[in-house]
Structures are given as structure tokens and as C-alpha cells.
N, CA, C and O atoms as CSV, one atom per row, in Angstrom:
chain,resi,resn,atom,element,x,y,z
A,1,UNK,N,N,101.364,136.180,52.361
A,1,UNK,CA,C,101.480,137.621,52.297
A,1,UNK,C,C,100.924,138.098,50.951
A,1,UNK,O,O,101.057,137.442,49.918
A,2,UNK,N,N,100.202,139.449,51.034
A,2,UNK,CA,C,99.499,139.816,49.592
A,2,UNK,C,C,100.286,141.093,49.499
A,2,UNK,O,O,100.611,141.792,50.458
A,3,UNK,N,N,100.616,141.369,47.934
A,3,UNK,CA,C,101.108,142.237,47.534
A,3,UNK,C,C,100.353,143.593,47.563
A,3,UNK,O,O,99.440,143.622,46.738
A,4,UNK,N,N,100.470,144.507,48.158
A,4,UNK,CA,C,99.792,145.847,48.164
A,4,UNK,C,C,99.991,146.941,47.209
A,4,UNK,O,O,101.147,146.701,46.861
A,5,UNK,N,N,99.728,147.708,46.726
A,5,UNK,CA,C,99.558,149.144,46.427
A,5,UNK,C,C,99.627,150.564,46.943
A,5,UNK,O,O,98.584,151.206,47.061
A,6,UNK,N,N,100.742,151.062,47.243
A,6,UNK,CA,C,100.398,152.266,47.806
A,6,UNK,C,C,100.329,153.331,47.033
A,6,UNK,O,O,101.187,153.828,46.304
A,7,UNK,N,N,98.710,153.797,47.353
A,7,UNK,CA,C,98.914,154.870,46.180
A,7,UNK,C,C,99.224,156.164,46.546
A,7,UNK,O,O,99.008,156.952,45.626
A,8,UNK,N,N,99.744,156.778,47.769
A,8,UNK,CA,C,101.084,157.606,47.611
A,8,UNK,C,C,102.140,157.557,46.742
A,8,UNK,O,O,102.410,158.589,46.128
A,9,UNK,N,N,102.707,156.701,46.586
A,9,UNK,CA,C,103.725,156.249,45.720
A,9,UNK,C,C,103.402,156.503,44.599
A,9,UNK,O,O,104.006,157.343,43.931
A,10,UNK,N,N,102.229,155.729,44.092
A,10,UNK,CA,C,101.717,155.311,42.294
A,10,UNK,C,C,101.439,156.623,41.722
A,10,UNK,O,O,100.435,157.259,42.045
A,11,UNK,N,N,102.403,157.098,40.782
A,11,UNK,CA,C,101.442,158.201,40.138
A,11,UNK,C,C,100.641,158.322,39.256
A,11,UNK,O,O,100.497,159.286,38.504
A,12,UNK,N,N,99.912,157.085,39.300
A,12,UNK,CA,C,98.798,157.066,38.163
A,12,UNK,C,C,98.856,157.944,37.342
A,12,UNK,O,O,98.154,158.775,37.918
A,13,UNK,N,N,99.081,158.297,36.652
A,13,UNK,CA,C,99.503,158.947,35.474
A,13,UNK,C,C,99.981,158.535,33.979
A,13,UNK,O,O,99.999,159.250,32.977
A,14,UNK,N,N,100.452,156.869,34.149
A,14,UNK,CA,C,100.635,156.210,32.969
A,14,UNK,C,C,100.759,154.801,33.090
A,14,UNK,O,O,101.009,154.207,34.139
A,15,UNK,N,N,100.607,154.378,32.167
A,15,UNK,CA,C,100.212,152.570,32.127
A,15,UNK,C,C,101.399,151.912,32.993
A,15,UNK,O,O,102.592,152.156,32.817
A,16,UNK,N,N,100.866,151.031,33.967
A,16,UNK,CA,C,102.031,150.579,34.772
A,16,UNK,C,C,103.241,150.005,33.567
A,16,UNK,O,O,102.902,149.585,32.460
A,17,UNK,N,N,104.736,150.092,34.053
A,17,UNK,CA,C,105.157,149.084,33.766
A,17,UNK,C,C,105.323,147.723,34.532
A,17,UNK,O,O,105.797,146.687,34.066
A,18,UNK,N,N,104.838,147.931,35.798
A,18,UNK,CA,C,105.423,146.629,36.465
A,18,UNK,C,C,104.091,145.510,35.738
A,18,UNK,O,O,104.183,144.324,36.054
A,19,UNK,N,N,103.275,145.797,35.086
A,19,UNK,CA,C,101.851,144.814,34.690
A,19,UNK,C,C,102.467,143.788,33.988
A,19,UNK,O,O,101.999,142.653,34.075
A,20,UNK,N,N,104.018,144.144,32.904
A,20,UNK,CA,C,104.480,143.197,31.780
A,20,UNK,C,C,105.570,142.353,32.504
A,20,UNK,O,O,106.430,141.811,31.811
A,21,UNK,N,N,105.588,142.176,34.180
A,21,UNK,CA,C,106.812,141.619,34.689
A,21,UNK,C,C,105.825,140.369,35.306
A,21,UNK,O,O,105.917,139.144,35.221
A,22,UNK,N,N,104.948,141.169,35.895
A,22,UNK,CA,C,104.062,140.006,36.433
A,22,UNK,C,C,104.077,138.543,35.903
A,22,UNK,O,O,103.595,138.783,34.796
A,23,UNK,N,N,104.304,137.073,35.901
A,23,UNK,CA,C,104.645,136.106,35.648
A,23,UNK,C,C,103.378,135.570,35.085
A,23,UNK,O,O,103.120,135.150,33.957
A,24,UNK,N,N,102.463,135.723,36.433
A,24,UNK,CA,C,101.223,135.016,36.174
A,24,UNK,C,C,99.738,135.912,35.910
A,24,UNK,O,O,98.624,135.550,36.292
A,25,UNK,N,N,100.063,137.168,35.154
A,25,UNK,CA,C,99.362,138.362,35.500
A,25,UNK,C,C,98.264,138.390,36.706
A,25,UNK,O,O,97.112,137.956,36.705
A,26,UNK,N,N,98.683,138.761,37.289
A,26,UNK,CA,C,97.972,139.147,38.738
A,26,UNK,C,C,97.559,140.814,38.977
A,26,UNK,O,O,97.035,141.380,39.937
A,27,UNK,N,N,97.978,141.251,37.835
A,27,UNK,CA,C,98.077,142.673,38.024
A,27,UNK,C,C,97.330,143.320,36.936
A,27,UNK,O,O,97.835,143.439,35.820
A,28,UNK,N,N,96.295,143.689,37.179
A,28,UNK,CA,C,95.618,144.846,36.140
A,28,UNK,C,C,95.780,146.337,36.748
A,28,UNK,O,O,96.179,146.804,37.814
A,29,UNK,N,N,95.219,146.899,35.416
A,29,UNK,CA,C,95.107,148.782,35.382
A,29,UNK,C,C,93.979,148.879,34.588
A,29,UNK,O,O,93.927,148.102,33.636
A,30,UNK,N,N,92.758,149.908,34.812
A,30,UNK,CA,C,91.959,150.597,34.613
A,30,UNK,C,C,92.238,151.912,34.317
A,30,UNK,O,O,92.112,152.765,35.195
A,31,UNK,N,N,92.717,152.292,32.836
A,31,UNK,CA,C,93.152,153.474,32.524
A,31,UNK,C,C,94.486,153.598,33.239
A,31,UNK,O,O,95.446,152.851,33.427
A,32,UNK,N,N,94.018,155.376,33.702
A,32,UNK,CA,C,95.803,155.056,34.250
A,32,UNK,C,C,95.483,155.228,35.669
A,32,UNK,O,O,96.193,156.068,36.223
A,33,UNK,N,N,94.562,154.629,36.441
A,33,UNK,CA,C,94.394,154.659,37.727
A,33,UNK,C,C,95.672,153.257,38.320
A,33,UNK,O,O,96.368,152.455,37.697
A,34,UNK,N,N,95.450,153.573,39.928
A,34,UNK,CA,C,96.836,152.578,40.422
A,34,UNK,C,C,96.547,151.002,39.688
A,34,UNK,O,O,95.409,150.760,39.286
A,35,UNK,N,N,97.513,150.089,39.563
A,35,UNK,CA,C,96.909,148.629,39.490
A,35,UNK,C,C,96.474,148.059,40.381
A,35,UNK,O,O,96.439,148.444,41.549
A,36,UNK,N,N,96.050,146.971,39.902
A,36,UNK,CA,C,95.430,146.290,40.865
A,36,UNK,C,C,95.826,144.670,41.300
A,36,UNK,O,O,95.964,143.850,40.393
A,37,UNK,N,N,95.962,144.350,42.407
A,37,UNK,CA,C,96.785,143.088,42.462
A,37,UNK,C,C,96.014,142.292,42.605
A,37,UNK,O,O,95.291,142.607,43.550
A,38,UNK,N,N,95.526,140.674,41.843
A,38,UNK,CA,C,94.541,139.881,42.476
A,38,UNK,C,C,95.128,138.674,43.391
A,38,UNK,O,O,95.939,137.794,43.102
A,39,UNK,N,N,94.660,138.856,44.199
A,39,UNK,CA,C,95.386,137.992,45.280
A,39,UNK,C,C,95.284,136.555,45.048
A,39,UNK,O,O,96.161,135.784,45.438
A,40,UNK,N,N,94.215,136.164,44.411
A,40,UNK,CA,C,94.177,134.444,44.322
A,40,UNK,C,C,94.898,134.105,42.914
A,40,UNK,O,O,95.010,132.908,42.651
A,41,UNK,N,N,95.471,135.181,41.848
A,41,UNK,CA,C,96.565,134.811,41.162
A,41,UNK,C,C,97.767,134.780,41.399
A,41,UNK,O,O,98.500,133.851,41.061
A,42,UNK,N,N,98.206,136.022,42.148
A,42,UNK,CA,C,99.731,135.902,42.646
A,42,UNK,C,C,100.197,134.950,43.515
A,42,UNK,O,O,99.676,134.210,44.349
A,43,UNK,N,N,101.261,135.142,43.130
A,43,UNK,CA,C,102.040,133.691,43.766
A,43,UNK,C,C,103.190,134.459,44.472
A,43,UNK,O,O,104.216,133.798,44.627
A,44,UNK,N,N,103.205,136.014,45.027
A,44,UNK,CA,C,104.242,136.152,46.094
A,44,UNK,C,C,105.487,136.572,45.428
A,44,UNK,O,O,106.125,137.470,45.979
A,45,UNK,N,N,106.111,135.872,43.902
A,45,UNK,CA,C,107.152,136.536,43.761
A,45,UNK,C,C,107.875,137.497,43.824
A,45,UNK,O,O,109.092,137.345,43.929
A,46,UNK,N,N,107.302,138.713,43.776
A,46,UNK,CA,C,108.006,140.023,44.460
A,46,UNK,C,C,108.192,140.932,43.274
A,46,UNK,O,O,108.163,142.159,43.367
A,47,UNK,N,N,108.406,140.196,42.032
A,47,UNK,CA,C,109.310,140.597,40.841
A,47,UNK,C,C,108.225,142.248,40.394
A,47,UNK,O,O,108.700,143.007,39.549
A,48,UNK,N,N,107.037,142.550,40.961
A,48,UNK,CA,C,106.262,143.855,40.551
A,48,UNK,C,C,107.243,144.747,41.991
A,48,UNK,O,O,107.746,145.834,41.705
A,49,UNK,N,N,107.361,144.391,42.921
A,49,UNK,CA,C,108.414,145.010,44.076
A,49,UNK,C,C,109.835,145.574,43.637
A,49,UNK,O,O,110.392,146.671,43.676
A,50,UNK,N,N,110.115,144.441,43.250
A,50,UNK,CA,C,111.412,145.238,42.611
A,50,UNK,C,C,111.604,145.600,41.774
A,50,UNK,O,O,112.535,146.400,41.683
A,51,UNK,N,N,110.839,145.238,40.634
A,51,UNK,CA,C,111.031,146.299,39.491
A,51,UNK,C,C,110.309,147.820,39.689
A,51,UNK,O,O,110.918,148.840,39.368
A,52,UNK,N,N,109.297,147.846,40.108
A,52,UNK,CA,C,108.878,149.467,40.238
A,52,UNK,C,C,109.700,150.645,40.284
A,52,UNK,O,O,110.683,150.763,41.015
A,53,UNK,N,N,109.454,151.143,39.826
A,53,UNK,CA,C,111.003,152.552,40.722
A,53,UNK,C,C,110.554,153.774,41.481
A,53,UNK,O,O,111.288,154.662,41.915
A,54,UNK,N,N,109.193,153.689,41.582
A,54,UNK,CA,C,108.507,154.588,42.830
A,54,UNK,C,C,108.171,154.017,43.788
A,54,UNK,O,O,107.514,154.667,44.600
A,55,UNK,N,N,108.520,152.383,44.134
A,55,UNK,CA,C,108.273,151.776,44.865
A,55,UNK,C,C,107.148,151.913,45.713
A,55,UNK,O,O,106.937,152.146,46.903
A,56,UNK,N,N,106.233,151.593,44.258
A,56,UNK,CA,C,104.710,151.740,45.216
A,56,UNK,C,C,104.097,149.943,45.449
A,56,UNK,O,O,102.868,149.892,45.424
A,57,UNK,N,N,104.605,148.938,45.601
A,57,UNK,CA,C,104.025,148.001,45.542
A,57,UNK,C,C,104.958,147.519,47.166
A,57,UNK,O,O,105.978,147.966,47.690
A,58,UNK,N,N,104.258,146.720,47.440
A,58,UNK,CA,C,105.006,146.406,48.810
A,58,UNK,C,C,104.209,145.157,49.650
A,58,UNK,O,O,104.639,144.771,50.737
């Protein structure tokens, strides 16, 4: 399973925090557009899922 982005949710508007939870950084940002998840780094943990609090990752 790959971690998604919904950018309904994301209000791009400021530097993610979920980027500094990421374990194995799998997760970049380009300014303050949504992040971005790379799929052949993540490893599934979830931990950008539950920490979010607009619950835009899923």
C-alpha cells in the first residue's frame, strides 16, 4: 500500500510538519506546495497518517 496525499485536506500554506516524523524521509515539500511521498522509500509505517491533524495523508 502507498501512502497518498490529499490535497483537499493539505493546506499548503506552510512547511509540512509531518516531513520531521517520517523515519526514513520519504517525504519532501517544494516550498509550501502539498508533500510529496516517494514510494520506493517508505516503508508503510503510517506515523505521517497519524500525526497530521488535517488528515491529509491516507
Amino acid at each position: 500500500m502507498t501512502i497518498a496525499v490529499d490535497l483537499k485536506c493539505c493546506p499548503q500554506n506552510h512547511p509540512c510538519p509531518a516531513l520531521k516524523v517520517c523515519p526514513v524521509g520519504a517525504l519532501s515539500q517544494k516550498g509550501f506546495n502539498a508533500p510529496v511521498v516517494d514510494a520506493a522509500k517508505c516503508i508503510d509505517c503510517k506515523k505521517c497518517v497519524r500525526f497530521c491533524p488535517m488528515r491529509a495523508f491516507s
